[in-house]
NUKE-775068 format. One record per residue (C-alpha): x, y, z; residue number from 1; residue in three letters. Coordinates in nm, 2 decimals. Layout:
REM residues N
u: X | v: Y | w: Z | seq: NUM | type: ala;
...
REM end
This chain:
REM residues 140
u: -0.50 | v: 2.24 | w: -1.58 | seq: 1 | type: unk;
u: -0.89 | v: 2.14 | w: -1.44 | seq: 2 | type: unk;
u: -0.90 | v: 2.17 | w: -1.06 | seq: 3 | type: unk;
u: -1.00 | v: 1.80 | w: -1.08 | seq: 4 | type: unk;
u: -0.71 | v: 1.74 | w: -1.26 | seq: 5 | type: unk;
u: -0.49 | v: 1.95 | w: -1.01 | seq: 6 | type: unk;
u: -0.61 | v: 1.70 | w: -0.75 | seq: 7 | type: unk;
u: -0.57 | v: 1.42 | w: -0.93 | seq: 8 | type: unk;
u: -0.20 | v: 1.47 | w: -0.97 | seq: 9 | type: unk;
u: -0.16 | v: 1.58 | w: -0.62 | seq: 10 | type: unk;
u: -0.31 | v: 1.24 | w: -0.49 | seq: 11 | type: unk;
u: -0.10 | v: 1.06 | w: -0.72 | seq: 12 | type: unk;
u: 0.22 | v: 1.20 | w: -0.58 | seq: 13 | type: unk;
u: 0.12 | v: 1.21 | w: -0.24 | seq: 14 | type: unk;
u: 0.07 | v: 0.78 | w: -0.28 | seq: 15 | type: unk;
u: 0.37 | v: 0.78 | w: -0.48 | seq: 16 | type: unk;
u: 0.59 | v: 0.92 | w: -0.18 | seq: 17 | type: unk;
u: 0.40 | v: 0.73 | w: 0.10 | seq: 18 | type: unk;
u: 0.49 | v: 0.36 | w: -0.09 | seq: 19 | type: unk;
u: 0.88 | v: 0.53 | w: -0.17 | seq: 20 | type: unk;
u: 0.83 | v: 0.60 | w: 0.28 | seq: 21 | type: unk;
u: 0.68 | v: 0.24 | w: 0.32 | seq: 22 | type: unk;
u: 0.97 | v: 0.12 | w: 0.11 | seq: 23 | type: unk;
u: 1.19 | v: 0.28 | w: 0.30 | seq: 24 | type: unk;
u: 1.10 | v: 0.11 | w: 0.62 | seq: 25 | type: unk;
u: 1.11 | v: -0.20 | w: 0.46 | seq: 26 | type: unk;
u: 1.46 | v: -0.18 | w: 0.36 | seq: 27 | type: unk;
u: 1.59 | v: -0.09 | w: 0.68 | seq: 28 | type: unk;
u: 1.53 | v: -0.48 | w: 0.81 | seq: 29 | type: unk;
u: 1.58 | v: -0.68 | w: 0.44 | seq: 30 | type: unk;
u: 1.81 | v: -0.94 | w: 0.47 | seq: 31 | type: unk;
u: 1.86 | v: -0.92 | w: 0.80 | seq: 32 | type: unk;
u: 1.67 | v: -1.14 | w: 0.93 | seq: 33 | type: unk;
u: 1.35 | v: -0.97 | w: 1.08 | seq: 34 | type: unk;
u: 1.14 | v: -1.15 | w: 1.30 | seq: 35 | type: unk;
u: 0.85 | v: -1.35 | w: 1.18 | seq: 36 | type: unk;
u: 0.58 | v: -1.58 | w: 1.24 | seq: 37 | type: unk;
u: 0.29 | v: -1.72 | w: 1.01 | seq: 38 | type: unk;
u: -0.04 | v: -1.63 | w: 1.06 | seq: 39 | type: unk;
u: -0.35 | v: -1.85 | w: 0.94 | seq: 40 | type: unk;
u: -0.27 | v: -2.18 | w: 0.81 | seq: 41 | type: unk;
u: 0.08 | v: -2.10 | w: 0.63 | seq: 42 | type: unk;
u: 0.10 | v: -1.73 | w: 0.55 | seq: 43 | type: unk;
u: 0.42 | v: -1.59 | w: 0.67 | seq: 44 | type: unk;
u: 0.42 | v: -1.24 | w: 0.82 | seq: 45 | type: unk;
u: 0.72 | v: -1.03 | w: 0.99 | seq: 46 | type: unk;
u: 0.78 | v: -0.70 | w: 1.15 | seq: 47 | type: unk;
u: 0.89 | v: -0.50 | w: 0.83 | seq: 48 | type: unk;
u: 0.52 | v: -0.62 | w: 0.69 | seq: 49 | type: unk;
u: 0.39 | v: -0.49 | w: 1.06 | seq: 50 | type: unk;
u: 0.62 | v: -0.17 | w: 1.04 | seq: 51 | type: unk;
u: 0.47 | v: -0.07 | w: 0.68 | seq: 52 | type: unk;
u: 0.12 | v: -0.10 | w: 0.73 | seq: 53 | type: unk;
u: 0.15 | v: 0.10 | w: 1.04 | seq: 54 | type: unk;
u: 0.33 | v: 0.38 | w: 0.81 | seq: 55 | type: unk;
u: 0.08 | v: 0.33 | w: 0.54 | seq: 56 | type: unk;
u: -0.20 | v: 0.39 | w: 0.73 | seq: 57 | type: unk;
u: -0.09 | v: 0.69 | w: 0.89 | seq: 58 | type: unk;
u: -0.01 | v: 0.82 | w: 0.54 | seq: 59 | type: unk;
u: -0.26 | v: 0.71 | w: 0.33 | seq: 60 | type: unk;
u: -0.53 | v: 0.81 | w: 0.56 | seq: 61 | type: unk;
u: -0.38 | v: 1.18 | w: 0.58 | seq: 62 | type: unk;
u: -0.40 | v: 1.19 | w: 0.22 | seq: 63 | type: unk;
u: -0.78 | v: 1.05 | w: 0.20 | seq: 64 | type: unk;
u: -0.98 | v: 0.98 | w: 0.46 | seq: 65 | type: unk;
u: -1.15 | v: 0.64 | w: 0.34 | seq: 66 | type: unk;
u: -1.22 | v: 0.31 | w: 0.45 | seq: 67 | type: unk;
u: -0.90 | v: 0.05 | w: 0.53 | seq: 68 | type: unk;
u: -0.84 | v: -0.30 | w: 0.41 | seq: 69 | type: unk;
u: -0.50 | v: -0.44 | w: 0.44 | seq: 70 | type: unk;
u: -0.35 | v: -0.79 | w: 0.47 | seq: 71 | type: unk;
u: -0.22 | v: -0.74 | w: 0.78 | seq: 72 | type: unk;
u: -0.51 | v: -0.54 | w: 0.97 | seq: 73 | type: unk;
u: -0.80 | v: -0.71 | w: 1.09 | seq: 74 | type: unk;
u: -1.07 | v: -0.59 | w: 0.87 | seq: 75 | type: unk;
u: -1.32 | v: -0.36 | w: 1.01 | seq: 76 | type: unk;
u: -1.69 | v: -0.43 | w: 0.84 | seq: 77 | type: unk;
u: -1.73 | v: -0.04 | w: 0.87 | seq: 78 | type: unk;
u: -1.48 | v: 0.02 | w: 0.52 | seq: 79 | type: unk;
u: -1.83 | v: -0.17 | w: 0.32 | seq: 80 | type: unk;
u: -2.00 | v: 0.18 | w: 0.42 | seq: 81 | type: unk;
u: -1.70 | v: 0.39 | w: 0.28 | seq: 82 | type: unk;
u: -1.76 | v: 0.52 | w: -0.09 | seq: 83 | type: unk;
u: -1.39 | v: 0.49 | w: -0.12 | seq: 84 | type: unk;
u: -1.13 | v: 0.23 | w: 0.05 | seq: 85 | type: unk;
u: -0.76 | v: 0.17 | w: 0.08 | seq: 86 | type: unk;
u: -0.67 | v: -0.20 | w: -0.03 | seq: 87 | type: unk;
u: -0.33 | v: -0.23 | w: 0.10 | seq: 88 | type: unk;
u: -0.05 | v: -0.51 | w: 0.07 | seq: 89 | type: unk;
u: 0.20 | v: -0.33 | w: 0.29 | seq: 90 | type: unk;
u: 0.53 | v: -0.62 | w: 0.13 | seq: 91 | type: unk;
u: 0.35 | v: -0.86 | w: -0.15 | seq: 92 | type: unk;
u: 0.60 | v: -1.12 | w: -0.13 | seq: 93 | type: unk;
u: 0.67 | v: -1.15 | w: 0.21 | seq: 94 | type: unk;
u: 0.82 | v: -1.51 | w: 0.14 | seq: 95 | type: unk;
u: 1.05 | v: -1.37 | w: -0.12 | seq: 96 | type: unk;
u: 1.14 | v: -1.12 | w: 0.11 | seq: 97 | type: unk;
u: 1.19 | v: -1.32 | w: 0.40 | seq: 98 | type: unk;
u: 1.44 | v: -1.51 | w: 0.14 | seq: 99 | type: unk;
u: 1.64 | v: -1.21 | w: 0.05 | seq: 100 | type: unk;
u: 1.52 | v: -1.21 | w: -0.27 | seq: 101 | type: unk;
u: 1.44 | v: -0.90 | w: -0.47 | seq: 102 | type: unk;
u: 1.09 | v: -1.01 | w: -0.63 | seq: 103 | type: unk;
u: 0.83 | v: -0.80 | w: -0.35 | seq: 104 | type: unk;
u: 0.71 | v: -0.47 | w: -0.35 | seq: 105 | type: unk;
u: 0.45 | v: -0.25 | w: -0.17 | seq: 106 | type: unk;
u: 0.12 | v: -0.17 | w: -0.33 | seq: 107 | type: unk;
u: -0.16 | v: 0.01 | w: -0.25 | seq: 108 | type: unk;
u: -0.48 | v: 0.12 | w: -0.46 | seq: 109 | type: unk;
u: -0.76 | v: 0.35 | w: -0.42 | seq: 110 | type: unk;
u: -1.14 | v: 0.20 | w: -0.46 | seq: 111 | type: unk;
u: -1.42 | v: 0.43 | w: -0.51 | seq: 112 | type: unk;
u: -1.74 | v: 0.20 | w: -0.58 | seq: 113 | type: unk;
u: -1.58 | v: -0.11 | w: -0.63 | seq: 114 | type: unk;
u: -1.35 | v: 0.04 | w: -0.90 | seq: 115 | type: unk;
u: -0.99 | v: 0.11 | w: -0.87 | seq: 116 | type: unk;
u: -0.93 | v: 0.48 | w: -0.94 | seq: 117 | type: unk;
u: -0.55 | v: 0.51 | w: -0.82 | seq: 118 | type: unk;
u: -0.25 | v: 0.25 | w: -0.77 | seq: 119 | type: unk;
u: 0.09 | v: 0.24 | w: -0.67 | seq: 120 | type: unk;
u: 0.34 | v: -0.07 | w: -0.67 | seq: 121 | type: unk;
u: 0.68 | v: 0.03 | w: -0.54 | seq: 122 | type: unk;
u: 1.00 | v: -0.30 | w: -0.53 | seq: 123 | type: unk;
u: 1.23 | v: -0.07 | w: -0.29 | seq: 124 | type: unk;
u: 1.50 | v: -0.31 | w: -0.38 | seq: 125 | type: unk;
u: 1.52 | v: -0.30 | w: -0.76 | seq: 126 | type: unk;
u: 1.39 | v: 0.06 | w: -0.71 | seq: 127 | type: unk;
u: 1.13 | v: 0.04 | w: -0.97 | seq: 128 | type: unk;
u: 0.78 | v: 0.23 | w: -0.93 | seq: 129 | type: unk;
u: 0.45 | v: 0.21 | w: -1.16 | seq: 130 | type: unk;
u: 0.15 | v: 0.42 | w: -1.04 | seq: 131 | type: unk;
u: -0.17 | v: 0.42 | w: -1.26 | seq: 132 | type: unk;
u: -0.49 | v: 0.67 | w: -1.19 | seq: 133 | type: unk;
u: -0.85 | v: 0.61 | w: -1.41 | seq: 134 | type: unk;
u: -0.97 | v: 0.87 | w: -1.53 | seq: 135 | type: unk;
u: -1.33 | v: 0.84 | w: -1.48 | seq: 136 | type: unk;
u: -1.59 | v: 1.09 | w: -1.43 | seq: 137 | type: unk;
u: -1.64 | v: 1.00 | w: -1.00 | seq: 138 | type: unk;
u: -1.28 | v: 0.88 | w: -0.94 | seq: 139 | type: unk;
u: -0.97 | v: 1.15 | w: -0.79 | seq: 140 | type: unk;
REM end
């Protein structure tokens, strides 16, 4: 195996087990009713989505040192300077899972150059994980 392909894998499972982390966290306040509040005109927001950023972060920045833009960070201009950027949506489906339901899950992606070169969506509560990495000449 390449050393570029070495590293590759070794990103992808490093992701992999941060989002199975971020799920974890998650988990421990589904359905039971966390405390939340809507942010902007309608968008609601609660402690788990809080909670799993903050984990996230942490993680995915020991991983890869890159830029950070999440839904529930305030953006910081300086990630448009970064070659390569965390885009993070720490529960997408916070309504469903302020409902109880099981359709949300945690994903995260790597951008290098405006291009996605590694992804990971994790639903902790159907336990179901895909994780994608492109293959292109600049990307991990």
């Amino acid at each position: 195996m390449a050393a570029d392909d070495a590293e590759r894998v070794a990103l992808r499972d490093r992701l992999a087990l941060a989002v199975r982390e971020a799920g974890a966290v998650a988990l421990r306040t589904f359905r039971r009713d966390p405390t939340s509040w809507i942010k902007g005109a309608s968008s609601p927001v609660s402690e788990a989505d809080i909670a799993v950023d903050a984990l996230l972060r942490e993680r995915l920045l020991s991983i890869r040192d890159a830029g950070w833009l999440s839904e529930e960070t305030e953006d910081d201009p300086a990630r448009l300077r970064r070659e390569e950027v965390w885009v993070v949506d720490p529960i997408d489906g916070t309504r469903a899972y302020l409902a109880g339901r099981d359709d949300w899950c945690v994903s995260v992606a790597l951008v290098q150059d405006a291009s996605p070169v590694l992804a990971a969506v994790f639903a902790p509560a159907s336990d179901e994980a895909q994780r994608g990495a492109n293959r292109s000449e600049r990307g991990p």
